[in-house]
N, C-alpha and C positions, 0 to 999 in steps of 0.2 A: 342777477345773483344765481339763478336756477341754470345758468348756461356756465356759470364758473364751476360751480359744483360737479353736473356733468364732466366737464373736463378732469376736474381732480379724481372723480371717481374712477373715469377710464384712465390715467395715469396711473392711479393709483392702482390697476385692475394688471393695465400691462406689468407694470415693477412686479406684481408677484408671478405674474406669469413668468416673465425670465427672470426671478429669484428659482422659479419650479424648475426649468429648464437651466439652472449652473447645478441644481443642487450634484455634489462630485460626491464619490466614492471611491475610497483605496482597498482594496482587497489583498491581504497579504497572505498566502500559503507559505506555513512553516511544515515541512513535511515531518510526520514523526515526534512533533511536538507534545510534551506530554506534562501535564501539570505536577505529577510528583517530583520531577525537576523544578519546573521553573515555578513553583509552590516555595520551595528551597532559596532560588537563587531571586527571588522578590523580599523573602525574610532578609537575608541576608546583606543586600544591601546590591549584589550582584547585577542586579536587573533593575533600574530604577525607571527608565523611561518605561519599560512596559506594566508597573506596576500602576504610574500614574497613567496608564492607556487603562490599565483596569477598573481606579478607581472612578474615572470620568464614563466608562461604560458599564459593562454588564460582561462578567464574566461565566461560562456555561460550558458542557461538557459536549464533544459532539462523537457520535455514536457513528463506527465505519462498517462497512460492510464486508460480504466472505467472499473470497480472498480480499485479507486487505493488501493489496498491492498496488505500490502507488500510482499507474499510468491507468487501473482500473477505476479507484476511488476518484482521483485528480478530475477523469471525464464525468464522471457520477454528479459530482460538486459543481463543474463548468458548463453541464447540461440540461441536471433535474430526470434525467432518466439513467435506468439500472442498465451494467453492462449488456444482458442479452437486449438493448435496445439498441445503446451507441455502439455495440460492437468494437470496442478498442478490450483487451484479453489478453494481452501480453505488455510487455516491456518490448520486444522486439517483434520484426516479420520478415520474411523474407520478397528484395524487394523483386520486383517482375518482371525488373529490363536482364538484370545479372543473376537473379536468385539467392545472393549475398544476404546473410543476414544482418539488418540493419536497426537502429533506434526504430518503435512504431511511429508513423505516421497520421497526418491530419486528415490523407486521405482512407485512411481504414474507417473514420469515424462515419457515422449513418443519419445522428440528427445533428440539428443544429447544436453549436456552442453559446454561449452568452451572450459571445463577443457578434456571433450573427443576428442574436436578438435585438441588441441596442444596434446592430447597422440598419438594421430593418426598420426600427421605429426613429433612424435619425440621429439617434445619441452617439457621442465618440467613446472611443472605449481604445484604449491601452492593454496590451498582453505581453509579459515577457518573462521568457525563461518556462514554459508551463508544459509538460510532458503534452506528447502529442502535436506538435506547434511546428511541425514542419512537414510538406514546404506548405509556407504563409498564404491566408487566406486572403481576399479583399476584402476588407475591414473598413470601416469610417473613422481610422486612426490608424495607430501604428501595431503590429506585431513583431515583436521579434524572439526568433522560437528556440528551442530549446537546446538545440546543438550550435545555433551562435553564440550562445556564451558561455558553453563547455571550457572548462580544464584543460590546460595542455599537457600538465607534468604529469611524469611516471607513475610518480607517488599519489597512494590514495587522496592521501592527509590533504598533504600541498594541492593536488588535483581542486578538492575541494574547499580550501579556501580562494583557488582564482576564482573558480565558480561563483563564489559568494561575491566575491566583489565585482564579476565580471555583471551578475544580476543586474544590483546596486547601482554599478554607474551607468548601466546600459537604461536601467529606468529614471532615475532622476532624471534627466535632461527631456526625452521623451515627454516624460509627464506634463512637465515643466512648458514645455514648447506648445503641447494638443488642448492642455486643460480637459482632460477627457471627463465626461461624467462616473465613467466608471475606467480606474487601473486595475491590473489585476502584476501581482508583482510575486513569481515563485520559485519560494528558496528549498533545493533538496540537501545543505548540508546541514540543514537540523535532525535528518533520520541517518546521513552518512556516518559523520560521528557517533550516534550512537553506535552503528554498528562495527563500526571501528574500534571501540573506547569501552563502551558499557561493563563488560564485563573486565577489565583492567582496570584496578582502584588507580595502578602506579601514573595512568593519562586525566587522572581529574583535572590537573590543575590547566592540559590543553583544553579539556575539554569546556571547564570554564573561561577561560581567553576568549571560548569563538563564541559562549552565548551573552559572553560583554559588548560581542562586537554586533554578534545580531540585537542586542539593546540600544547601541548606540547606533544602528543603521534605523531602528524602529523609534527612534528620538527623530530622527529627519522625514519621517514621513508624518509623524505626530503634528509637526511644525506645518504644512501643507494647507491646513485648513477645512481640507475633507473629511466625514467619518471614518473613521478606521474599522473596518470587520481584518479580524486576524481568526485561521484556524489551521487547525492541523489535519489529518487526512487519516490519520490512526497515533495512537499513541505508542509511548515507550516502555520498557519495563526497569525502566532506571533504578528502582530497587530489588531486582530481579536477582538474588544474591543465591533464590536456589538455582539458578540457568547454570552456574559458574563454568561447567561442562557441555552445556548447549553453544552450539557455535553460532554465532550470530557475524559469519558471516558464508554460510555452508547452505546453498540452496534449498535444502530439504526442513533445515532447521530455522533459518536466519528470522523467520516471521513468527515462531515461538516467543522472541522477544518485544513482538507487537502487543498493544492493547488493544481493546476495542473502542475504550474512549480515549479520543482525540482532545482538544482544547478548541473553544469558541470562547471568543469575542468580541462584543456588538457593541453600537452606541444604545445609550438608553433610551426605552421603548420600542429596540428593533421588534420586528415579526418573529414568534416564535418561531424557534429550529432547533432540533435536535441530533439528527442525521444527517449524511451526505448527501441526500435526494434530493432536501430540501433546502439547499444554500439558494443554486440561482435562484428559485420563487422568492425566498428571502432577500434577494439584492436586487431582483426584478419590483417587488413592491419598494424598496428602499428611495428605487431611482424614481416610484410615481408610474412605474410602467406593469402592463397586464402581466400577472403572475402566473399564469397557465402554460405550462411550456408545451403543454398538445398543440392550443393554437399556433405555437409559433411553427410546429413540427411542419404541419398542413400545409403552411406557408412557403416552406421553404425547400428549394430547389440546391444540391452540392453542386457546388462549381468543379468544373472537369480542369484537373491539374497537372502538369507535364511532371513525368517522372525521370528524373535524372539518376544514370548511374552514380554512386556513391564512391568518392574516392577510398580507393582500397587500406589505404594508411588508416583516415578518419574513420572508416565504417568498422572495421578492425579492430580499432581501439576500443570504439565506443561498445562493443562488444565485450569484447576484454575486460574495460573498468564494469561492467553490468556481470560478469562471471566472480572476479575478485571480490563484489561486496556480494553475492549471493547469490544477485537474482536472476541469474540462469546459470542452470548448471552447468562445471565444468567439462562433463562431457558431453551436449548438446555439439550437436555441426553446427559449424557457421554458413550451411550452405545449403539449398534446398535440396533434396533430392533427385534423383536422376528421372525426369519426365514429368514431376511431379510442376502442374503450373499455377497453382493458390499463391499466397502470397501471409496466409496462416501458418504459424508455428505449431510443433506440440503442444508446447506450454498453452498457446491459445487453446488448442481444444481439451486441453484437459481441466482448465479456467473453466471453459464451460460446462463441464459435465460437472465439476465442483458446485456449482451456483445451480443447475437443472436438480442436483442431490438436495440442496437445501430447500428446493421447490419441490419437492419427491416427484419427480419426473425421472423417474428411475429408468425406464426403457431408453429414454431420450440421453440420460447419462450415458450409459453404455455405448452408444450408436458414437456419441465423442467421445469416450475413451478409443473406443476402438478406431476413431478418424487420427486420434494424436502416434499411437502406436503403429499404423500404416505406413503416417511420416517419421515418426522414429520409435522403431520398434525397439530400440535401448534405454528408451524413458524410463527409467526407475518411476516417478514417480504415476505415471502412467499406467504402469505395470501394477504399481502398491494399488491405488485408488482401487480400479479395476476387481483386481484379486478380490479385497475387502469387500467391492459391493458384492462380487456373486458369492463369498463366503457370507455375510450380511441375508442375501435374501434365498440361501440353499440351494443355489443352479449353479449346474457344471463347476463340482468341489475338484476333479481331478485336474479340469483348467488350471480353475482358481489356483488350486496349491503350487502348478507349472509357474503359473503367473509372478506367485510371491518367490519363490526359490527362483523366478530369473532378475527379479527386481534385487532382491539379498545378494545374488553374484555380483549386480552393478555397483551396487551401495550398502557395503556391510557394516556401515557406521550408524547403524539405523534402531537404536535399541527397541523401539515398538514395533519395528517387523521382527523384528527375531523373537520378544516375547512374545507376537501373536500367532508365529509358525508353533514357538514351541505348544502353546495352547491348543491348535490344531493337532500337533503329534500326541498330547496327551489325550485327546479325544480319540484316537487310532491304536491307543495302549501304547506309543511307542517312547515309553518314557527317557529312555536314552538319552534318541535325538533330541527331545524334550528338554531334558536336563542340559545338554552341550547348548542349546540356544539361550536357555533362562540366565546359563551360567557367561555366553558373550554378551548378554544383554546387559549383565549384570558385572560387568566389567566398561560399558560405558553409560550405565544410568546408575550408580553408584546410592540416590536418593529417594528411587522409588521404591517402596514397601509394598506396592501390590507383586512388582516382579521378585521379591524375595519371599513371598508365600507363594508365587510361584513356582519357584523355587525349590522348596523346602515341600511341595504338594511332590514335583519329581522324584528328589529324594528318595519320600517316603513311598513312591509307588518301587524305585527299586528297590526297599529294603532298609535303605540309610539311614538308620531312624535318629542316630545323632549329628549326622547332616541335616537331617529334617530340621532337627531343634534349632541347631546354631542359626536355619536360617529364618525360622521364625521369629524365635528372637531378635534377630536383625529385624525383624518386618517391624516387629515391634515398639522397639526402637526407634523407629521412622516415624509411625505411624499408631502411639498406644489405644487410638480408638477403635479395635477388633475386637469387639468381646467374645465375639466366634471362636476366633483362632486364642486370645486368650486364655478361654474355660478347655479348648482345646489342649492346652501345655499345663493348665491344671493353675494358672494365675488367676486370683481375683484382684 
């Protein structure tokens, strides 16, 4: 009897060990996903498979980082460490054999990914479509990266629903074949759309078609059998109705229309998470595996990867579709410099001097503003950043103001550089100039009440004192909580 027993007990013992060892996980990045939409399209009736993904889990908000930009958050979320660790800073780089500027790379990345976590410990893992994903790592499953299941057509729109599908069918079968423990499966025409659509009421009715259809693609992974984690990487401003004139799709602006909370979705009783930092340790306890992504750091050695020149066509484009929705501006080069042999954009280093400001490593800002501006000295927004810090901590004002007046020549669509020159000229008496900036500014921000008491402060420095009024009143109008300006014009 005692010897039967034993036997059942270690049966019994193995069974839950590989019960431990199938448990799967589906990870789905919706990029730009934002619950004041899809809050809507669950009432509605719009989205029902993912309501019932809701009510069977845990619904929570998830909190992105500065810059949210998606190929910086995306690594944050696939890593567990902040950009100055994994070093991915752009959307693009320029690559080392051609100097072409290209989609980023998997080799720009510094620490491990997830996906090398679970190789490490044995587990399969699945990855498709996921910025950064090329060329392909060795894995204990399949990747397949980010520019294989690209868009072919012209058009944005069209671009990105092959995209979508080309995701979808490229992971179903995969999945289906590896049984990974962990898929990671990521869709970017949930942020595409928006910025294509958002502020156009007349595209609602496209724009609801395509999150019918990310419903019904999120109905077949439901079916799988795996937990579902579904999140977003930043949110949208889908009822952003004062943006109406902010361009969301204008590199300077386009991320105005981000939020900062994203959307999470867990099964019940995941591991709290909040943030971006902390998804993999959340999917890393999920799988039963150590959640310390330092450990894994220590561990792990980057595989040396051959770098292929980039067909001129595809690199080109993929280019091209990243300037049309925003994320790089349209007058960046597509080409490195002459001698110059990094493989870092502007954009990268002025990413980093944005994220060293949040950290007030002010010195250290500077040192990469002034690296993005060496590689292109026509970075507007390199030029703005810059300006603003040394006007911010009162060093070298006559730079600084060179600075902003060559950024305004690049980019005169910029209402907050021109209100905050004009702000500088009113501090130098020169209310004029003053007044001509308040007044372009105020030709393309039509909604802000602080630039129309700035305004109307011009005005009255030249004299105008019924300009002054009319434009305080505007402020007022905007904005009747002054009581300054108010008791000012003699209003209680």
């Amino acid at each position: 009897m005692s010897r039967r027993i034993l036997v059942v007990i270690l049966l019994t013992l193995f069974s839950c060990h590989r019960v431990a060892e199938q448990k799967r996980v589906i990870f789905i990045g919706l990029d730009g996903a934002d619950w004041q939409l899809l809050d809507r399209y669950i009432a509605d009736g719009t989205m029902p498979n993912l309501q019932s993904i809701v009510r069977a889990g845990e619904k929570r908000a998830m909190l992105t980082q500065h810059p949210p930009l998606s190929p910086l958050v995306w690594t944050t979320m696939m890593t567990g460490s902040g950009p100055l660790d994994h070093r991915i800073l752009d959307f693009a780089r320029f690559n080392p054999l051609t100097g072409e500027k290209e989609l980023i790379t998997s080799d720009e990345r510094r620490v491990p990914a997830i996906w090398n976590m679970l190789t490490a410990k044995g587990q399969r893992v699945d990855v498709i479509g996921m910025w950064a994903t090329e060329p392909q790592e060795q894995v204990n499953g399949t990747i397949i990266s980010d520019r294989q299941v690209a868009g072919s057509s012209t058009d944005p729109y069209q671009r990105m629903l092959e995209q979508t599908e080309n995701v979808h069918h490229a992971a179903l079968p995969v999945i289906d074949k590896d049984k990974p423990n962990l898929a990671i499966v990521y869709f970017q025409g949930t942020d595409i759309i928006g910025h294509l659509f958002a502020p156009k009421p007349e595209h609602a009715d496209d724009v609801r078609r395509y999150f019918m259809r990310i419903d019904a693609i999120l109905g077949e992974y439901a079916k799988s059998g795996a937990e579902l984690v579904i999140a977003s990487d930043h949110g949208f401003d889908w009822d952003g109705a004062a943006k109406i004139n902010v361009s969301s799709t204008a590199v300077a602006t386009a991320a105005k229309w981000h939020r900062d909370e994203g959307i999470l979705v867990v099964p019940k009783g995941a591991p709290a998470c909040a943030a971006a930092q902390c998804i993999t340790p959340m999917l890393l306890q999920m799988l039963g595996l150590p959640s310390d992504v330092e450990s894994y750091r220590r561990e792990w050695r980057q595989a040396r990867t051959s770098v292929a020149a980039p067909e001129a066509k595809s690199g080109s484009e993929a280019v091209a579709n990243l300037k049309a929705l925003g994320y790089i501006g349209s007058s960046e080069s597509s080409h490195a410099p002459a001698a110059y042999k990094g493989t870092r954009t502007a954009a990268s280093w002025d990413n980093e001097a944005l994220i060293l400001l949040d950290q007030h490593r002010d010195e250290e800002a500077i040192k990469a503003f002034e690296m993005a501006l060496q590689i292109d000295p026509q970075s507007a927004s390199a030029l703005w950043n810059l300006s603003d810090l040394l006007h911010r901590k009162h060093v070298d004002l006559p730079r600084a103001d060179r600075l902003l007046d060559r950024a305004i020549a690049i980019d005169s669509m910029q209402p907050h550089w021109l209100m905050m020159r004009g702000r500088y000229r009113m501090e130098r008496h020169d209310c004029r100039s003053a007044l001509d900036d308040f007044q372009r500014a105020a030709s393309l921000d039509t909604g802000n009440a602080v630039l129309y008491a700035s305004l109307g402060a011009a005005s009255l420095c030249l004299g105008d004192e019924a300009a002054a009024r009319a434009a305080f009143e505007k402020s007022l109008t905007l904005d009747p909580n002054q009581p300054q300006l108010r008791a000012a014009l003699g209003q209680h």
